[in-house]
C-alpha positions as CSV (number, residue, x, y, z in Angstrom):
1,X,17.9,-11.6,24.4
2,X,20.8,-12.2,22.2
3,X,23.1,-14.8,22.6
4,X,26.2,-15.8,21.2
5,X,26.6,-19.5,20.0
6,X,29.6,-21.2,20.1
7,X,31.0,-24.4,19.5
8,X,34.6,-26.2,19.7
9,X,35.5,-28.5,17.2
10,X,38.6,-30.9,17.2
11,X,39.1,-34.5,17.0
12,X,35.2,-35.0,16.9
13,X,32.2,-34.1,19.6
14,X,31.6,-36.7,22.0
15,X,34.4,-39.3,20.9
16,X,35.0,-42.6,23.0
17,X,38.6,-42.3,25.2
18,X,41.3,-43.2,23.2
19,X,43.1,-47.1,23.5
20,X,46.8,-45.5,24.7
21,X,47.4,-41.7,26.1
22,X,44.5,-40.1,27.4
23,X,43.8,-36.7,25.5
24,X,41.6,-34.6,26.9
25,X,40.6,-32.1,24.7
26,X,40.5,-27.6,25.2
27,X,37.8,-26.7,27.5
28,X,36.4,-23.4,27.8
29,X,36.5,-21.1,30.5
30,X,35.8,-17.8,29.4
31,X,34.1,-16.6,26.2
32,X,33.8,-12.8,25.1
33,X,30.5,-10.9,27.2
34,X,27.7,-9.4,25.7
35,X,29.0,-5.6,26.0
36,X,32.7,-7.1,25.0
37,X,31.0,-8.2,22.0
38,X,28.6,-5.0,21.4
39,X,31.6,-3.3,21.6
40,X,33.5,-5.0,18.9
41,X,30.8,-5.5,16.2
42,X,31.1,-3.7,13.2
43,X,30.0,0.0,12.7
44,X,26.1,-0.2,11.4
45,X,25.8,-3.3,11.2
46,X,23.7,-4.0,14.5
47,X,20.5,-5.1,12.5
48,X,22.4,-7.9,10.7
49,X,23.2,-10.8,11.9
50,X,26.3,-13.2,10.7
51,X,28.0,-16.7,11.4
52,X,31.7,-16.7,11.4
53,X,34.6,-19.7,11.4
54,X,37.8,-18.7,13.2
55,X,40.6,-21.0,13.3
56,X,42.9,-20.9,15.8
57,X,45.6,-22.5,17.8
58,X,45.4,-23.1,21.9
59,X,48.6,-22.5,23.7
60,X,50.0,-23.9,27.0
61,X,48.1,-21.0,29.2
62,X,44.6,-21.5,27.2
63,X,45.1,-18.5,25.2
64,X,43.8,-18.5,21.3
65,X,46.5,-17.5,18.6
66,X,47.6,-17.6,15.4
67,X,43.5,-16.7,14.6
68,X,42.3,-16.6,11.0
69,X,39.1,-16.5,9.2
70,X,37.7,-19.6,7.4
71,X,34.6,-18.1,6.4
72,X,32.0,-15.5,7.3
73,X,28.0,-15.4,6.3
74,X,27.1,-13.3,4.9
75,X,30.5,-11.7,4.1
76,X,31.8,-8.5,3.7
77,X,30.3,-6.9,6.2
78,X,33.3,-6.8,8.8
79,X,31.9,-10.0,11.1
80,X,35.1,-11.3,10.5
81,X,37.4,-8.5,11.6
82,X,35.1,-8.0,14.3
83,X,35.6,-11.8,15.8
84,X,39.3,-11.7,15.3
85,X,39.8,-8.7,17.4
86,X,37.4,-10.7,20.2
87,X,40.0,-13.7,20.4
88,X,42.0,-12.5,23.2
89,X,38.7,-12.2,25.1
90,X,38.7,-15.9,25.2
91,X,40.5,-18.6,27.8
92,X,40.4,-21.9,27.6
93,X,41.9,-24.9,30.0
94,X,44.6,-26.5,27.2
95,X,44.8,-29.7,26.1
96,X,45.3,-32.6,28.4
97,X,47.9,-35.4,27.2
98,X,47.8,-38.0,30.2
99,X,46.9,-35.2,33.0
100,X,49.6,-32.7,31.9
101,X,48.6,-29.5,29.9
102,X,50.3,-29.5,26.4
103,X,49.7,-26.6,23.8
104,X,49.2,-26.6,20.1
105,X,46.0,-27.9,19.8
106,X,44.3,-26.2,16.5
107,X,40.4,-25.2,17.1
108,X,37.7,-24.1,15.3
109,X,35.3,-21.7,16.4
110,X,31.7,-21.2,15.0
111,X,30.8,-17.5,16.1
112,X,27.4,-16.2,15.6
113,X,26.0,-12.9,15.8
114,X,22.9,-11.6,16.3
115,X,21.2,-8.7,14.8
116,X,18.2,-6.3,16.2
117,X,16.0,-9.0,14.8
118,X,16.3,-11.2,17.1
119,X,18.5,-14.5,15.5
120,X,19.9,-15.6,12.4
121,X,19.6,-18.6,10.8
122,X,22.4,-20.7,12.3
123,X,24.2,-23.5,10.7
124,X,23.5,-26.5,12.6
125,X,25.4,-29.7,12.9
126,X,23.5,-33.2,12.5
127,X,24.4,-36.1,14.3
128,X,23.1,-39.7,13.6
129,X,23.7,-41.0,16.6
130,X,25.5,-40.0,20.4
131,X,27.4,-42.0,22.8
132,X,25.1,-42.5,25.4
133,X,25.2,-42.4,29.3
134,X,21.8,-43.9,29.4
135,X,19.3,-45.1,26.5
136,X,16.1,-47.7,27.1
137,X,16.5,-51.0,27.3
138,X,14.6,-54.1,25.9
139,X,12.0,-54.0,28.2
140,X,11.8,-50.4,28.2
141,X,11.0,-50.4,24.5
142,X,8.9,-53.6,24.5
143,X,6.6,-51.6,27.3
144,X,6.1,-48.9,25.3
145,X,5.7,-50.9,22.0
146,X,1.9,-50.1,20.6
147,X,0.0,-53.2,21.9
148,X,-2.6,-53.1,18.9
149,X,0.8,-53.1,16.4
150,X,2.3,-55.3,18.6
151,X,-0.9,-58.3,18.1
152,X,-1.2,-57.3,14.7
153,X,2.8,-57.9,13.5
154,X,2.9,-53.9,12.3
155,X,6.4,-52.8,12.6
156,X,7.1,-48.9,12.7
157,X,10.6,-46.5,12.8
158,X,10.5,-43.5,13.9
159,X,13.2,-40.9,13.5
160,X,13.2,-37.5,16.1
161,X,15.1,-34.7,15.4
162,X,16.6,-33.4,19.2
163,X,18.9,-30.6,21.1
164,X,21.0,-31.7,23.8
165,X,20.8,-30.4,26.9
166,X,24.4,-29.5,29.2
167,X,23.1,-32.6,31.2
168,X,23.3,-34.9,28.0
169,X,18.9,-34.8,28.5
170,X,17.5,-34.3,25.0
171,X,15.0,-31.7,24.5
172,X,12.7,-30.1,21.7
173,X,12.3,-33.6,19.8
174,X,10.2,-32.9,16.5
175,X,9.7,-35.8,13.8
176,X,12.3,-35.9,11.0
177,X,11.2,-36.5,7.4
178,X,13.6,-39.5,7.8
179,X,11.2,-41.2,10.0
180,X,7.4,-42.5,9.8
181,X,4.2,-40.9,10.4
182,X,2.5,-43.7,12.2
183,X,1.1,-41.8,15.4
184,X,1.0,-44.9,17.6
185,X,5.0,-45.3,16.7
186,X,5.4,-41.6,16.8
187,X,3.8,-41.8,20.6
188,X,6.3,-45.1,22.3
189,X,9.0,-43.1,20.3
190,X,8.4,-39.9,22.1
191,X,7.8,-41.7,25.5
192,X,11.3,-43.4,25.5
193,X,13.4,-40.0,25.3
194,X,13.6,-39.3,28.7
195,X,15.5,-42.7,28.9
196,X,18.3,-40.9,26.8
197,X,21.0,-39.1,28.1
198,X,24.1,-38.1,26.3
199,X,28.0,-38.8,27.5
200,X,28.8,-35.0,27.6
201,X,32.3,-33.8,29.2
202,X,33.0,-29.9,30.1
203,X,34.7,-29.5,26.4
204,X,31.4,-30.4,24.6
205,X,29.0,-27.7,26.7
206,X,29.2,-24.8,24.7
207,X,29.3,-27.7,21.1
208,X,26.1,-28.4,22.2
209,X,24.2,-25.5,21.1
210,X,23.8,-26.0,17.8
211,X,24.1,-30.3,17.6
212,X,21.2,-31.6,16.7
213,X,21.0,-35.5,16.7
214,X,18.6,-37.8,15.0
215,X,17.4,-40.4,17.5
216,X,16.2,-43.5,15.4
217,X,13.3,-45.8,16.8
218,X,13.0,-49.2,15.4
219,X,9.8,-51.0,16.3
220,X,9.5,-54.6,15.7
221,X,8.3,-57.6,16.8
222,X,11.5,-59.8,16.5
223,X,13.2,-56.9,18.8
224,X,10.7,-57.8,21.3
225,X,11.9,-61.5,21.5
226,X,14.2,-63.7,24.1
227,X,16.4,-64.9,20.8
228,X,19.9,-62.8,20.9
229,X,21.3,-61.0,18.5
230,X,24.5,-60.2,17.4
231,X,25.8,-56.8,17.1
232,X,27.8,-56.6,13.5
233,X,30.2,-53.3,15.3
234,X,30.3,-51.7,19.0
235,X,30.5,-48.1,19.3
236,X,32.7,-48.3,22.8
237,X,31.9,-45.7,25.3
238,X,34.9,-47.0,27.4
239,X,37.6,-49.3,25.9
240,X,41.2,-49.9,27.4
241,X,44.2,-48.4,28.1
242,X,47.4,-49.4,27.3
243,X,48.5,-49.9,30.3
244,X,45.3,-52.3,31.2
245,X,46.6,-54.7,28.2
246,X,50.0,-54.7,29.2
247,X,48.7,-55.5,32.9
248,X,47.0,-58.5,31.6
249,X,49.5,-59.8,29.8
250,X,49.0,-63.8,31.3
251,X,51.7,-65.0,33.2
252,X,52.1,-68.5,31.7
253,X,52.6,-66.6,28.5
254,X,55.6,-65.0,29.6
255,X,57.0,-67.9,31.5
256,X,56.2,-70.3,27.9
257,X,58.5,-66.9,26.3
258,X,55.8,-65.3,24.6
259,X,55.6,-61.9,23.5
260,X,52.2,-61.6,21.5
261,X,48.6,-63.4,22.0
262,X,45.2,-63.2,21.0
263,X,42.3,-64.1,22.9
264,X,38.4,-64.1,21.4
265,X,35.0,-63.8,24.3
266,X,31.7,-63.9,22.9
267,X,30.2,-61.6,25.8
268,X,26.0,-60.3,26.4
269,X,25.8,-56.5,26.4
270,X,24.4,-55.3,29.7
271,X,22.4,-52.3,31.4
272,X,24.2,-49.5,30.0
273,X,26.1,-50.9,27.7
274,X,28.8,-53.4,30.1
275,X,29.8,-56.4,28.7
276,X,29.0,-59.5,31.1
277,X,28.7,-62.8,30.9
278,X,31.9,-63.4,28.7
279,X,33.0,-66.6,27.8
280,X,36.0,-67.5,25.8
281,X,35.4,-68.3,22.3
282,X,39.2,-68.9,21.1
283,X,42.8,-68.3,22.2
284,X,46.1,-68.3,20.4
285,X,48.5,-69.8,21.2
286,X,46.3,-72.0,23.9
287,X,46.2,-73.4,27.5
288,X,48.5,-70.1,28.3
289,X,45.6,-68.1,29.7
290,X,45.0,-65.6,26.6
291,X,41.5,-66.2,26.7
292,X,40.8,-65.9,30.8
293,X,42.6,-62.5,30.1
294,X,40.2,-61.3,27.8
295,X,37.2,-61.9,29.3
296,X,38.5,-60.0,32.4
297,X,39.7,-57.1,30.0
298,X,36.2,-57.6,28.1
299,X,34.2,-57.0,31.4
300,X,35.6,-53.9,31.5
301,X,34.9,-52.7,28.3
302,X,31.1,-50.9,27.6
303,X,29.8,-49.9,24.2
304,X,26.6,-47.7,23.3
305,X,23.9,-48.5,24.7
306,X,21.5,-47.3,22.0
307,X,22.2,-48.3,18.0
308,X,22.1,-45.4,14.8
309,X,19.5,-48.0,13.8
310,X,17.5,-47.8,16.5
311,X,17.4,-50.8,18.7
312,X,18.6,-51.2,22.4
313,X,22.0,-53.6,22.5
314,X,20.8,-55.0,25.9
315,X,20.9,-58.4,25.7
316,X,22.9,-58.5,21.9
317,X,26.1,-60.5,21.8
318,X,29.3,-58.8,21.1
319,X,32.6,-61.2,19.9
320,X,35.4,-59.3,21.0
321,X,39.1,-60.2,20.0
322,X,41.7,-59.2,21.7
323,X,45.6,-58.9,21.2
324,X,48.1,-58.9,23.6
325,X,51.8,-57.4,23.8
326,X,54.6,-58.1,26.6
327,X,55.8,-55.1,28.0
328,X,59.4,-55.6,27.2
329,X,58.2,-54.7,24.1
330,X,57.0,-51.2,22.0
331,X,53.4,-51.3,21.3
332,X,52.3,-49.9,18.0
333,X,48.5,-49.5,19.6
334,X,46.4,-51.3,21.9
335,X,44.7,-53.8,19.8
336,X,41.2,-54.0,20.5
337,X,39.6,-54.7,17.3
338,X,36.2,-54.5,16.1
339,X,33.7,-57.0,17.1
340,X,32.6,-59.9,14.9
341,X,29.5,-61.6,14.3
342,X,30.3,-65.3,14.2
């Protein structure tokens, strides 16, 4: 059977919400059929198969224009006429900007076509790590840590090369070069990736069929401990809106006439990524509530569960700072900065 890949690509596959408005990006709802696109491929040129680029801007009705080529393999061969004339066939739902549809949001398409053959080789795009949904915890890894490795010290990583499914399950996992060749390792590895799943919305289903993500495995000892750890970044799978940090704004600050604060938790990373357990590290200016404000903004905030390097953030510390603005006035951005390791 042939099939017809395509993916979307605009701010960035599987990006956390943003701090202020809420964009939610095109999402497709019709794509050309297989006679539509029999019908449009170029004249003898059904044993070849080809990957084309189209660029091309989504209006307010989900309709692509302003369509152009960026590049075509193996041009010269009319693939890229041929894809061009298919971009009416497409709908999409438009760009989202806080719940209302807006247009002008520019696309790009990756459009492959099959020959007789059977497939071409497609371009795929390699990720080194996913927001995740679900990933194993401490325990799950220290369970399937090799219990021979394990008494003997041996520390092991293992890197898998995997497709997503539309369910965010990962599937057709094969050892990357990146990764080590001990079987034991290779074994807890593969035996943890049904603990994965991926944060996949209805704009990333068709993106999915040609990401490829390498799922890092770091096995060792110290990981297996009670001691925490802190995180040096978080990778936030749900952060704050603006609204949530003008909310909290403390009352005592604005009755004392303050307009800006800054409040610092020191907070354990949860199941799943939540933040619990937050307790306030620092507060400027103090005793005005800045840091009881955090920790309740904090608690509300979760980061990825699973690390590019490989390790579970269960049970890791996160130090979260956090500035605040009054609503009377204009904030630049929500201020959530970056975690720090003390």
């Amino acid at each position: 059977m042939r099939l017809t890949c395509l993916a979307i690509a605009v701010s960035g596959l599987l990006a956390a919400p943003a701090l202020a408005a809420v964009v939610t990006p095109p999402a497709w709802i019709r794509i050309p059929t297989e006679a539509e696109r029999q019908i449009a491929r170029p004249v003898g040129a059904h044993k070849e198969g080809a990957q084309v680029w189209m660029k091309c801007t989504v209006t307010v009705e989900g309709v692509l224009t302003d369509c152009s080529i960026i590049k075509e393999s193996p041009p010269n061969l009319g693939f890229g006429k041929s894809t061009l004339s298919l971009a009416s066939k497409f709908r999409m739902r438009p760009q989202m900007l806080d719940g209302k549809p807006v247009g002008g949001a520019a696309i790009t398409v990756p459009f492959s076509w099959y020959g007789d053959k059977g497939t071409i080789e497609v371009q795929q795009r390699l990720a080194k790590n996913l927001l995740w949904d679900e990933a194993p915890t401490s325990a799950d890894v220290a369970a399937a840590y090799p219990k021979d490795a394990l008494a003997k010290g041996r520390s092991g990583k293992v890197v898998l090369r995997c497709a997503v499914f539309q369910n965010g399950r990962l599937n057709g996992c094969k050892p990357s070069e990146a990764g080590g060749a001990d079987r034991d390792f290779l074994a807890a590895a593969q035996s943890l990736l049904p603990k994965f799943k991926a944060i996949v919305g209805d704009q990333d289903q068709v993106a999915l069929l040609d990401l490829r993500v390498d799922v890092t495995f770091q096995f060792t000892p110290a990981a297996t401990a009670a001691a925490p750890r802190y995180l040096p970044k978080a990778d936030w799978t749900h952060t704050l809106t603006s609204e949530a940090l003008l909310g909290a704004f403390p009352n005592k600050a604005t009755a004392a006439g303050l307009n800006t604060g800054r409040g610092m938790v020191d907070c354990t990373v949860g199941q799943g990524g939540k933040l619990t357990a937050c307790t306030p590290v620092s507060e400027e200016p103090a005793g005005v509530d800045f840091g009881v404000s955090a920790i309740q903004l904090a608690q509300a905030m979760v980061t990825n569960p699973w690390t590019a390097e490989g390790l579970p953030t269960e049970g890791a510390h996160l130090r979260v700072p956090i500035r605040f603005q009054a609503k009377d006035i204009e904030p630049s951005a929500p201020a959530v900065t970056a975690p720090t390791a003390p």
